[in-house]
MARKEFI-634368 format. One record per residue: chain; x, y, z of N, C-alpha, C, O in turn; residue in three letters. Coordinates in Angstrom, 1 decimal. Layout:
REM residues N
 chaine   n_xx   n_yy   n_zz  ca_xx  ca_yy  ca_zz   c_xx   c_yy   c_zz   o_xx   o_yy   o_zz residu
      A      X      Y      Z      X      Y      Z      X      Y      Z      X      Y      Z    Ala
...
***
This chain:
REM residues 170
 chaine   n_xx   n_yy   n_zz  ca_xx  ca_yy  ca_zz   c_xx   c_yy   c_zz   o_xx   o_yy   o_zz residu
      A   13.0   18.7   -1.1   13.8   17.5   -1.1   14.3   17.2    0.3   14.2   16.1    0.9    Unk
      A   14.9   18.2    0.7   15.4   18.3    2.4   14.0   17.1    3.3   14.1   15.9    3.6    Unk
      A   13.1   17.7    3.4   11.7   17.3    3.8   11.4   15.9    3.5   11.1   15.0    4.2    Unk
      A   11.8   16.1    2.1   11.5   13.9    1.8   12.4   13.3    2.3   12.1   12.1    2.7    Unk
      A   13.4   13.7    2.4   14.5   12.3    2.9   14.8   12.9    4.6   16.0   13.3    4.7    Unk
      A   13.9   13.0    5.9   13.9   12.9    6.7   13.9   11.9    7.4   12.8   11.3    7.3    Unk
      A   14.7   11.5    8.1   14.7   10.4    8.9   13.8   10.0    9.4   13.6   11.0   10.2    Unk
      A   12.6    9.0    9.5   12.0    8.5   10.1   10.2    9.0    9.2    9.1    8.6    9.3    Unk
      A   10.7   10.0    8.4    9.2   10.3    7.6    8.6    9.3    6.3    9.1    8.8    5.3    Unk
      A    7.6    9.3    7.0    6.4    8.0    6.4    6.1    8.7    5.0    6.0    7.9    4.1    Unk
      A    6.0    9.9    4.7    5.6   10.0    3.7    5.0   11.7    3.5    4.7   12.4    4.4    Unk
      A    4.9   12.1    2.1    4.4   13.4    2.4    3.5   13.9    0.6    3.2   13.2   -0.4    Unk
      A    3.4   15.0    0.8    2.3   15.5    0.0    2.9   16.5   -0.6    3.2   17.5    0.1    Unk
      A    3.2   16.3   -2.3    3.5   17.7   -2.9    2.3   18.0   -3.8    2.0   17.3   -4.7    Unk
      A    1.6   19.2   -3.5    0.6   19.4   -4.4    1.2   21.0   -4.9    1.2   21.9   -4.2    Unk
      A    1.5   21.0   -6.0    2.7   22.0   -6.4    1.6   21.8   -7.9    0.7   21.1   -8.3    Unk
      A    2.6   23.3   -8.4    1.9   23.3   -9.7    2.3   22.7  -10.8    3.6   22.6  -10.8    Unk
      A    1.7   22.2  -12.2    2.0   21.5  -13.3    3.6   22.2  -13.7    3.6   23.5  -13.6    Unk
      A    4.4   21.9  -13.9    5.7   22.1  -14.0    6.6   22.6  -13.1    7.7   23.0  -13.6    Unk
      A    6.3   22.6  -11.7    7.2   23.1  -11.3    8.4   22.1  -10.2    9.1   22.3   -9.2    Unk
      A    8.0   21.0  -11.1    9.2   20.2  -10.1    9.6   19.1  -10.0   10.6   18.4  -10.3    Unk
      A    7.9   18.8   -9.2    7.7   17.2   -8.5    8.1   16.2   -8.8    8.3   15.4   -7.9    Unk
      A    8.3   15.8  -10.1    8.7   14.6  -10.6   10.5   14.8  -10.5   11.2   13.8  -10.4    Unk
      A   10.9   15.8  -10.5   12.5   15.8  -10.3   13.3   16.0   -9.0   14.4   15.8   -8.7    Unk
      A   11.9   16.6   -8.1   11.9   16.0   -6.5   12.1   15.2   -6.2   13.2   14.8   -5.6    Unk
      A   11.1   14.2   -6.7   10.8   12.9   -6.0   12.0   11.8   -6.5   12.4   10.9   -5.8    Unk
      A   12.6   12.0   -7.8   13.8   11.5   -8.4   15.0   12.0   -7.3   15.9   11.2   -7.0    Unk
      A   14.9   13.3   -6.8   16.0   13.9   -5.9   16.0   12.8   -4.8   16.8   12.1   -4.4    Unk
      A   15.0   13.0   -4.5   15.0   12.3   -2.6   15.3   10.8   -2.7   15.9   10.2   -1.9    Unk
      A   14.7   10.3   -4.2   15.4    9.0   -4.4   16.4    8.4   -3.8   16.7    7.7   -2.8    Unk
      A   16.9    9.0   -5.0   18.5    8.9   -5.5   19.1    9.1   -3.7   19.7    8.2   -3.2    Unk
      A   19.0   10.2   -3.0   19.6   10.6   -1.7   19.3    9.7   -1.1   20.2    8.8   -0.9    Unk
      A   17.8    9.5   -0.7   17.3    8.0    0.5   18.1    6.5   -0.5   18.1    5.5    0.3    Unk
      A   18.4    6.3   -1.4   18.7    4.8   -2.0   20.3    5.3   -1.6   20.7    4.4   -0.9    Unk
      A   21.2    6.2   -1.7   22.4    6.2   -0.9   22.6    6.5    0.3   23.8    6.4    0.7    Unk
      A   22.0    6.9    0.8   22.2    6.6    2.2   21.6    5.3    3.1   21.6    5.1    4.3    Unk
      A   20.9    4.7    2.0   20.9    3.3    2.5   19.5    3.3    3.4   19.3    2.7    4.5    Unk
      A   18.5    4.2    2.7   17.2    4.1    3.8   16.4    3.6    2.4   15.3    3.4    2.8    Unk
      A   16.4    3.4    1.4   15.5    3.2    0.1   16.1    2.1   -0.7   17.1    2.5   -1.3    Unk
      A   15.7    1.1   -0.9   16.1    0.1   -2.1   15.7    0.3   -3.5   16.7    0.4   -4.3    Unk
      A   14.6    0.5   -4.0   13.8    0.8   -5.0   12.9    1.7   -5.0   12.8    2.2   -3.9    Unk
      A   12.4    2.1   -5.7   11.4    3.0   -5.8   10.1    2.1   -7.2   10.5    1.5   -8.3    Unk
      A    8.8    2.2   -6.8    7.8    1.6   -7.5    7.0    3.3   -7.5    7.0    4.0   -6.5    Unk
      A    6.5    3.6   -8.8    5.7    5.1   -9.2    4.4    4.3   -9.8    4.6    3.3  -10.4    Unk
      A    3.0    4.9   -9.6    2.2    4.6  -10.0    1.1    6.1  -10.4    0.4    6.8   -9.7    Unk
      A    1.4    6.0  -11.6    0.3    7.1  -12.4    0.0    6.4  -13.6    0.2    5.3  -14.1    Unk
      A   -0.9    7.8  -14.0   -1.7    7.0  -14.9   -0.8    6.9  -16.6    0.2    7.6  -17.0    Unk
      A   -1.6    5.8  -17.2   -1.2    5.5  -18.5   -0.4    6.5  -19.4    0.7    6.3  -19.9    Unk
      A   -1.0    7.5  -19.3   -0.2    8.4  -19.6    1.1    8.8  -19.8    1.9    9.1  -20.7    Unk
      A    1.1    8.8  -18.5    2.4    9.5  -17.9    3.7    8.0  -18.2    5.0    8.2  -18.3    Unk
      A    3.3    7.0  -18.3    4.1    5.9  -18.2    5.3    6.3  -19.0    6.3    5.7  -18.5    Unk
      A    5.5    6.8  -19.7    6.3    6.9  -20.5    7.6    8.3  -20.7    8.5    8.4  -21.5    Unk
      A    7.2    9.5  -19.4    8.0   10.5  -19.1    8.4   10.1  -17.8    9.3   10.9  -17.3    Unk
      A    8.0    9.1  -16.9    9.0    9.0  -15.8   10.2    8.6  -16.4   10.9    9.6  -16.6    Unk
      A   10.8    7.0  -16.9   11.8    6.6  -17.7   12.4    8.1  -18.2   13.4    8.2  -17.6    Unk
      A   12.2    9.1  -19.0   12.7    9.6  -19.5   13.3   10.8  -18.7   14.5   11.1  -18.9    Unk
      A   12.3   11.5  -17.6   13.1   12.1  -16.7   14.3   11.5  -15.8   15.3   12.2  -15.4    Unk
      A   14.1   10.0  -15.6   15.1    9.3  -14.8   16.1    9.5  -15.4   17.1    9.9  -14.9    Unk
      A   16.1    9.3  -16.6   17.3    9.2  -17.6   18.0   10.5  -17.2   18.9   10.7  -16.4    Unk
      A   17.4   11.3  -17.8   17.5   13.1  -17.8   18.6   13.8  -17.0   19.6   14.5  -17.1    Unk
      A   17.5   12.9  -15.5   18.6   13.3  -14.2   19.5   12.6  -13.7   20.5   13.2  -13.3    Unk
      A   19.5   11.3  -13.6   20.2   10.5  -13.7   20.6    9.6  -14.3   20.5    8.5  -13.7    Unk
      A   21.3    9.8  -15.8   21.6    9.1  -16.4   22.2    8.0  -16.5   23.4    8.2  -16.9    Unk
      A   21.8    6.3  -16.3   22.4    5.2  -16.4   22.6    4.7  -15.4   23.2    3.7  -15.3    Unk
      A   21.9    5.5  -14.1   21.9    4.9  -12.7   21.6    3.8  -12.3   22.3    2.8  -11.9    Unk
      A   19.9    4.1  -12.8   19.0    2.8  -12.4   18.6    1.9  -13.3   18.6    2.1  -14.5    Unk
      A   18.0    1.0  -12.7   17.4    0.1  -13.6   16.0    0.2  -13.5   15.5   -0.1  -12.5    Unk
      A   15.1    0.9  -14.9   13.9    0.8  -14.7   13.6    0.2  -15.8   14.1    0.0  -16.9    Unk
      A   11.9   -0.2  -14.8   11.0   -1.9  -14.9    9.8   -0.9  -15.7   10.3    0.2  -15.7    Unk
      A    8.9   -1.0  -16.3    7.9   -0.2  -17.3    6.9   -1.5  -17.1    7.2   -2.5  -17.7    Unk
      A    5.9   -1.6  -16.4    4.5   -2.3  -16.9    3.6   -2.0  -17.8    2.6   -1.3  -17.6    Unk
      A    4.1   -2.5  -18.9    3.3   -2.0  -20.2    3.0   -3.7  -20.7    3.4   -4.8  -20.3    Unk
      A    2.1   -3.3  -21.7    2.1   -4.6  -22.6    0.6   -5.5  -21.7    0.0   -4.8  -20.8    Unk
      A    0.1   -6.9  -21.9   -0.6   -7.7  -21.7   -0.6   -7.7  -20.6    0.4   -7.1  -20.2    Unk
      A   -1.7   -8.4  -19.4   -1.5   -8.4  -18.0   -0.1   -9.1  -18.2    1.0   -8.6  -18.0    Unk
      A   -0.5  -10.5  -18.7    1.0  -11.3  -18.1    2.4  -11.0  -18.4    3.3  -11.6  -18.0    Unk
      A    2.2   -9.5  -19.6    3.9   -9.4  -20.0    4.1   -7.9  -18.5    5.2   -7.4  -18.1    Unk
      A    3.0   -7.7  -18.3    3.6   -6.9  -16.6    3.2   -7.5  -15.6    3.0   -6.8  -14.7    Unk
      A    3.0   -8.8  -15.2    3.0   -9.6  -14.5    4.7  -10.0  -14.3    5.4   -9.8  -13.3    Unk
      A    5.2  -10.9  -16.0    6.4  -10.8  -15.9    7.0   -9.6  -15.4    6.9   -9.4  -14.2    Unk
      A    7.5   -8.7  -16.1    8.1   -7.6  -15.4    8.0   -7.2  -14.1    9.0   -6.6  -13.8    Unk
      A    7.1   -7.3  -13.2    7.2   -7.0  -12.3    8.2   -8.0  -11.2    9.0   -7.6  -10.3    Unk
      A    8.0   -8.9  -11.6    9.0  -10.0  -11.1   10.4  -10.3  -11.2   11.2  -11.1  -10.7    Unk
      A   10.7   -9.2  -12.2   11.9   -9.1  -12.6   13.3   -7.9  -11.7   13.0   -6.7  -11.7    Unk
      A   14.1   -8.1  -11.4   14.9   -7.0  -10.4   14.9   -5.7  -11.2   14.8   -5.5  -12.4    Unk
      A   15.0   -4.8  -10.2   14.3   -3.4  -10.7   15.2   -2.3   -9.6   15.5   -2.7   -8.5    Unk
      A   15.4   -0.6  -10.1   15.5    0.1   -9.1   14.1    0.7   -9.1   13.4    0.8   -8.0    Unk
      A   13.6    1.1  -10.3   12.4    1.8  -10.6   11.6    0.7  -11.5   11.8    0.1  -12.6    Unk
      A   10.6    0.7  -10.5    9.4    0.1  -11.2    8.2    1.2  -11.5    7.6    1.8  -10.6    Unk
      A    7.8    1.4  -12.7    6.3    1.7  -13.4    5.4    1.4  -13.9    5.3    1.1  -15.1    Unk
      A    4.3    1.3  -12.8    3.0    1.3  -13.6    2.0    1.7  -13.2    2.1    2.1  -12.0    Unk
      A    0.8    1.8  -13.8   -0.4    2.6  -14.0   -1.2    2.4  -12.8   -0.8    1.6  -11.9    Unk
      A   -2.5    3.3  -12.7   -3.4    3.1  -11.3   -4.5    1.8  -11.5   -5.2    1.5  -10.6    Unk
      A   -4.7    1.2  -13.2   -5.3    0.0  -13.3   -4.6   -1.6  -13.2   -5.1   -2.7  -13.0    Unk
      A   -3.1   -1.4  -13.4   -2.3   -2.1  -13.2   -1.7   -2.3  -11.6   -0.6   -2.7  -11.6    Unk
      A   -2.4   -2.1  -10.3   -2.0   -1.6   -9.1   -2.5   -3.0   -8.4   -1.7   -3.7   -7.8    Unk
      A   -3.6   -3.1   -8.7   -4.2   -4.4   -8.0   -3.9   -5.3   -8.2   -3.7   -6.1   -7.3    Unk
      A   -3.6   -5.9   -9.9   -3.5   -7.3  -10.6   -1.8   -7.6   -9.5   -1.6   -8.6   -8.8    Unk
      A   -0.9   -6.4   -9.7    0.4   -6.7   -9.3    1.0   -6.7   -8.0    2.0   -7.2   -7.6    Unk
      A   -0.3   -5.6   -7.2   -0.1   -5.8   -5.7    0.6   -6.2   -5.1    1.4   -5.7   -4.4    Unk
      A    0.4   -7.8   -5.2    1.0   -8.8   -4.5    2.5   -9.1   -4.8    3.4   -9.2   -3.9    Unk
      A    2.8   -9.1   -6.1    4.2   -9.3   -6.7    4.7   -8.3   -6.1    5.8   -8.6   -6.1    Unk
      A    4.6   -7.1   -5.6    5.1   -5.9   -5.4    5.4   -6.0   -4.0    6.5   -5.6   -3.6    Unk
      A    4.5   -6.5   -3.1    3.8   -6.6   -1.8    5.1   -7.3   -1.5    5.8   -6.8   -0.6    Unk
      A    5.5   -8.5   -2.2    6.8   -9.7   -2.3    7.7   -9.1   -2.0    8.2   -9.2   -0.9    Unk
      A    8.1   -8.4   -3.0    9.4   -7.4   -3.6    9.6   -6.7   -2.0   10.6   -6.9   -1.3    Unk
      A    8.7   -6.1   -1.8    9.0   -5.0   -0.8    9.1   -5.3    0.6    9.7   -4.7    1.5    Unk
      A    8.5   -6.7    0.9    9.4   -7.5    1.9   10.9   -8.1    2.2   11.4   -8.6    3.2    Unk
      A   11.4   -7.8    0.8   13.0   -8.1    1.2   13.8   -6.8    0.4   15.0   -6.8    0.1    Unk
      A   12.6   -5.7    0.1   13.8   -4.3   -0.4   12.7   -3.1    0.6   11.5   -3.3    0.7    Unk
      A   13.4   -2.0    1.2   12.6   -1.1    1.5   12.4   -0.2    0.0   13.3    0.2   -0.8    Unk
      A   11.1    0.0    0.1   10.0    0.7   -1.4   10.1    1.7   -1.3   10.4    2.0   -0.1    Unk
      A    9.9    2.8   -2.0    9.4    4.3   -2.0    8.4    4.0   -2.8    8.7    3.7   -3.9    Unk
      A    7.0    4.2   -2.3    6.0    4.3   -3.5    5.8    5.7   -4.1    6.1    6.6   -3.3    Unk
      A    5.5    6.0   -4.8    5.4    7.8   -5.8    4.1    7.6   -6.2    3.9    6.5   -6.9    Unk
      A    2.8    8.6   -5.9    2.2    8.4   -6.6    2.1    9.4   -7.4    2.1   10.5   -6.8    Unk
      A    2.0    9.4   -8.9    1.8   10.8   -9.9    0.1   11.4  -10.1   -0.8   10.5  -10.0    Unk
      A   -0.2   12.3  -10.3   -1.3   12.7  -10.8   -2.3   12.0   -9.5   -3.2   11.2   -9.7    Unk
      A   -2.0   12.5   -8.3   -3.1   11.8   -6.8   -4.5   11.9   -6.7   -5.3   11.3   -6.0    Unk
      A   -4.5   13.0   -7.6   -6.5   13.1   -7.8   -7.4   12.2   -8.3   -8.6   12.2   -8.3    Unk
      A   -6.3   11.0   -8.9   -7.0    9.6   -9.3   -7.3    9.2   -8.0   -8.1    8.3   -8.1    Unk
      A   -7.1    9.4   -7.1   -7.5    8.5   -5.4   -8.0    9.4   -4.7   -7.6    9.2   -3.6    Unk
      A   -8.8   10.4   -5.0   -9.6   11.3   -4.2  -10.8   10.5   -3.3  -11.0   10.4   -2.1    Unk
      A  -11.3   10.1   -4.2  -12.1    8.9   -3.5  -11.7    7.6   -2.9  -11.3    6.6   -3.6    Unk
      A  -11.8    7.6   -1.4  -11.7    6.3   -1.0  -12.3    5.4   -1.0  -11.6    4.5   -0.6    Unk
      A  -13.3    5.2   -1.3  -14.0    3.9   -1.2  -13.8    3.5   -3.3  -14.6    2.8   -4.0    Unk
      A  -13.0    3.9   -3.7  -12.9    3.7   -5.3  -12.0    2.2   -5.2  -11.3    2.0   -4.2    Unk
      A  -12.1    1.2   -6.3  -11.0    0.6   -6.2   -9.7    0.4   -6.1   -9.1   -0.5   -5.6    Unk
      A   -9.2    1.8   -7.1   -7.8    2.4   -7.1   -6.9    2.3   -5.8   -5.9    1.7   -5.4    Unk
      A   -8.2    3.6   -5.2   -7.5    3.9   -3.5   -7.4    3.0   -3.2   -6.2    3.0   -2.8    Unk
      A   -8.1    1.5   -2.7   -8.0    0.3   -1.9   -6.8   -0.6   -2.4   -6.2   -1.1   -1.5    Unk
      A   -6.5   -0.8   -3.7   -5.2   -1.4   -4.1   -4.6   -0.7   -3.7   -4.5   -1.0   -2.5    Unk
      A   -3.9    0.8   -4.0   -3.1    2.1   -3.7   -2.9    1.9   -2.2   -1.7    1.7   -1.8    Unk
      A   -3.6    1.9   -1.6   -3.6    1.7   -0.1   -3.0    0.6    0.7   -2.4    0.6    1.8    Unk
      A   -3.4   -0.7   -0.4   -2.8   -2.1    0.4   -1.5   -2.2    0.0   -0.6   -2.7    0.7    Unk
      A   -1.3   -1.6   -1.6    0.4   -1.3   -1.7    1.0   -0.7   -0.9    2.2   -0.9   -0.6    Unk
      A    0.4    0.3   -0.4    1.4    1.4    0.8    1.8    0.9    1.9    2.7    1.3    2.6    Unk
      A    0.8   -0.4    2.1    1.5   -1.3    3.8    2.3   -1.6    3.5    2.9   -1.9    4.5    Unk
      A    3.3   -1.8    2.0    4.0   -2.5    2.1    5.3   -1.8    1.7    6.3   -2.4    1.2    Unk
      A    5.1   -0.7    1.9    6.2    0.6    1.8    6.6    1.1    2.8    6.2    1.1    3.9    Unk
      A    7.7    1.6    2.4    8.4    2.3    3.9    7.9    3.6    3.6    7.2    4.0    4.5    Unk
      A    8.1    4.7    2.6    7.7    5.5    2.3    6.8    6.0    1.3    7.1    5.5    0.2    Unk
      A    5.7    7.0    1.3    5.4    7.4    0.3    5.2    9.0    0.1    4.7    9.6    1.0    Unk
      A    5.5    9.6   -1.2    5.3   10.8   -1.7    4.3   10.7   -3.1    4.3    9.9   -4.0    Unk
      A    3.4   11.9   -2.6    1.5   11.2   -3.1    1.9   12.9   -4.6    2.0   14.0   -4.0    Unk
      A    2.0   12.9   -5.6    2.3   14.1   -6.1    1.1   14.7   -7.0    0.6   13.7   -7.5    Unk
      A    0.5   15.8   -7.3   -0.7   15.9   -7.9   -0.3   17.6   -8.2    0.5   18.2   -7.5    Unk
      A   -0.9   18.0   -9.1   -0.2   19.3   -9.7   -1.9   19.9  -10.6   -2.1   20.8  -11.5    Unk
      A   -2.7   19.3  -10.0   -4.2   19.4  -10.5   -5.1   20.2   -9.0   -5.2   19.8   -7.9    Unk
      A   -5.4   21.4   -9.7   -5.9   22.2   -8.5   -7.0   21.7   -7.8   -7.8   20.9   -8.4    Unk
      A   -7.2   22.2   -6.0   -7.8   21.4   -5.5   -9.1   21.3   -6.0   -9.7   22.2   -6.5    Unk
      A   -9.6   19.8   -5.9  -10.5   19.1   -6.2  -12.2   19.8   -5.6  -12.3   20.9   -5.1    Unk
      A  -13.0   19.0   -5.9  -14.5   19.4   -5.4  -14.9   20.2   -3.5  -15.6   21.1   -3.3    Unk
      A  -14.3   19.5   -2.8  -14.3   19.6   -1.3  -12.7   19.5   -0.5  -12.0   18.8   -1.2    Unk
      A  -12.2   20.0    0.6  -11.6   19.7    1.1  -11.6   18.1    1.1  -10.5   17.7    0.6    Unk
      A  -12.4   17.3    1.4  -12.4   16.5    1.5  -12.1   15.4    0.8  -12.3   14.3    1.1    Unk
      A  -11.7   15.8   -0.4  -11.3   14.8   -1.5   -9.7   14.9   -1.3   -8.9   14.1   -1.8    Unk
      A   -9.2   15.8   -0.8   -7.8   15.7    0.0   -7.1   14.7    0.8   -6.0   14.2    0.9    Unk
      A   -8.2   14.5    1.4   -8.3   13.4    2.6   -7.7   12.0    2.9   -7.3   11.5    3.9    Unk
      A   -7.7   11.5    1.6   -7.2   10.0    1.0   -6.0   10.4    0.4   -5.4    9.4    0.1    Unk
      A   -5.6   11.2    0.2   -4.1   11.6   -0.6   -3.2   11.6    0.4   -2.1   11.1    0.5    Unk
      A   -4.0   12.5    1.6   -2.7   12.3    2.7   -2.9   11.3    3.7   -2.0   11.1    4.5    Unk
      A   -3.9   10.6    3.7   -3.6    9.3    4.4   -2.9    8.2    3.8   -2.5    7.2    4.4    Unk
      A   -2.7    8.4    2.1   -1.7    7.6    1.6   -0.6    7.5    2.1    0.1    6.5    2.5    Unk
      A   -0.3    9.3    2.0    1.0    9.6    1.9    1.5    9.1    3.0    2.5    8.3    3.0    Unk
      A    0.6    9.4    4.5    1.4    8.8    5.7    0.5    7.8    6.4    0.4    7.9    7.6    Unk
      A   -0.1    6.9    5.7   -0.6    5.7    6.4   -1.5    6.5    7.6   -1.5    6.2    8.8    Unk
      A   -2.2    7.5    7.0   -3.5    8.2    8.3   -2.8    8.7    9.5   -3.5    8.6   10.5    Unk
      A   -2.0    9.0    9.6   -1.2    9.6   10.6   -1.8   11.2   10.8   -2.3   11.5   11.8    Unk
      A   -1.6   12.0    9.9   -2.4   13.1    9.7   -3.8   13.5   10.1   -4.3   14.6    9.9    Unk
***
């Protein structure tokens, strides 16, 4: 947590194991970067799945803090929602592209933390995931890429996770 909320860091990479944390990290560094006035919101994008244990960790650790946004339902009922004020926005890695832009909006007049959960979905860069994933991240101040799925096929399916994390800086 020390590590995420560093002044001036773009972004970073927890590949840690299935329970040991991450998701109550990245709620940690939140909460710290949104009071000290370096983070407005935070937008998390994993898959379908999981949509439904971030909200409930939020709760968990911080109960009644924030306001979280859930993209669930028809495109247009998370089309609405995303347009609606939010501290925590969630949604999925198929829902990334359609809302991009609404997001893209948002993050021009709040600084973002994007979270991505489960990052082994964006191993591949040339996927369309990664290219939404990616064009969301210009519009972030920070991102933390989290994946708890041991390493993948090659080194090189690593590659796109941490250039998420810090806009190819790495």
């Amino acid at each position: 947590v020390a590590a995420m909320t560093l002044p001036g860091m773009l972004g970073l990479c927890l590949f840690d194991e299935q329970g040991s944390g991450k998701t109550v990290m990245t709620i940690a560094a939140f909460d710290i970067l949104k009071d000290m006035g370096e983070i407005d919101a935070m937008v998390v994008v994993c898959p379908k799945s999981m949509l439904g244990e971030w909200p409930k960790d939020l709760e968990r650790f911080r109960p009644g803090k924030y306001n979280i946004a859930v993209a669930e339902g028809a495109k247009e009922d998370r089309y609405q929602i995303a347009q609606k004020p939010f501290d925590v926005f969630l949604t999925n890695f198929e829902s990334v592209d359609h809302l991009r832009v609404t997001i893209a909006a948002t993050a021009s007049a709040k600084r973002i933390l994007l979270a991505v959960d489960e990052s082994y979905y964006l191993k591949n860069a040339d996927s369309s995931r990664s290219d939404a994933a990616g064009k969301l991240r210009e519009s972030c101040a920070r991102c933390f890429v989290l994946c708890g799925t041991p390493a993948p096929n090659s080194p090189y399916d690593l590659v796109n996770q941490f250039d998420l994390a810090d806009m190819g800086y790495t």
